[in-house]
N, C-alpha and C positions, 0 to 999 in steps of 0.2 A: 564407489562403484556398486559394492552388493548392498549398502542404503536403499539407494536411484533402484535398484530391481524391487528389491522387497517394496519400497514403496509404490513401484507399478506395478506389483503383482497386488498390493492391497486396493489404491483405486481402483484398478479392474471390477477386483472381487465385491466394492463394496457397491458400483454401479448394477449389479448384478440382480437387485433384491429388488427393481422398482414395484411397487404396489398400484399403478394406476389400473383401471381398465381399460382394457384396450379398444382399442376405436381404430376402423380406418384412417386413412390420413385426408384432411379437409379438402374437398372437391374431388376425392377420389371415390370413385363404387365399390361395394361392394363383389364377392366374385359373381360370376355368373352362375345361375343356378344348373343344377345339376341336372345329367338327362334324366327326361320324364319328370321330371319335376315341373306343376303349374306354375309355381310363385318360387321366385331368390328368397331364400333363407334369411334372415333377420343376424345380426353379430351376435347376439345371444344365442340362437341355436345354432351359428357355426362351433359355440365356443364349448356346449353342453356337449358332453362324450356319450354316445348312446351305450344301451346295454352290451353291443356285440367290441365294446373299445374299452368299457370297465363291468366285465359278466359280476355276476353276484357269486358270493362263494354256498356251496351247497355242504351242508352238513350234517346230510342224512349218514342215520347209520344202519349198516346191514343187520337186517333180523334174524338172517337166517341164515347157515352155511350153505354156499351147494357148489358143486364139484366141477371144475374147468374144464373146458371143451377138451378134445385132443387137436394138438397143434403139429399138421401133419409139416411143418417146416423146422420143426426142434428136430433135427437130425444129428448123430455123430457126427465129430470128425474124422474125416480121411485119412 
């Protein structure tokens, strides 16, 4: 019994990793293009994540100290 598991928990997993590219499925469309858009999107740029999906990391550093606003909501507690 816990063989039969472990062994379908490995088939699962090993199904997992396919490497193709992906393509719609043959005789089907692509999705409809988005509003305002002239032209449907190509499968390649559905697939491209734009900047606002993977931002860039920014690794500027501070030159110079300078001193925080006042945060009229930091109040005691009651």
């Amino acid at each position: 019994m816990k063989r039969a598991l472990v062994l379908m928990i490995a088939l699962g997993l090993s199904a997992c990793g396919a490497a193709n590219r992906l393509q719609p499925p043959k005789g089907e469309p692509l999705p409809v293009a988005p509003r305002g858009a002239s032209a449907r999107p190509t499968a390649q740029q559905l697939l491209t994540p734009t900047p606002q999906q993977r931002p860039q990391r920014s690794d500027e550093l501070m030159t110079q100290s300078q001193e925080r606003r006042s945060d009229e909501f930091d109040l005691p507690p009651r």
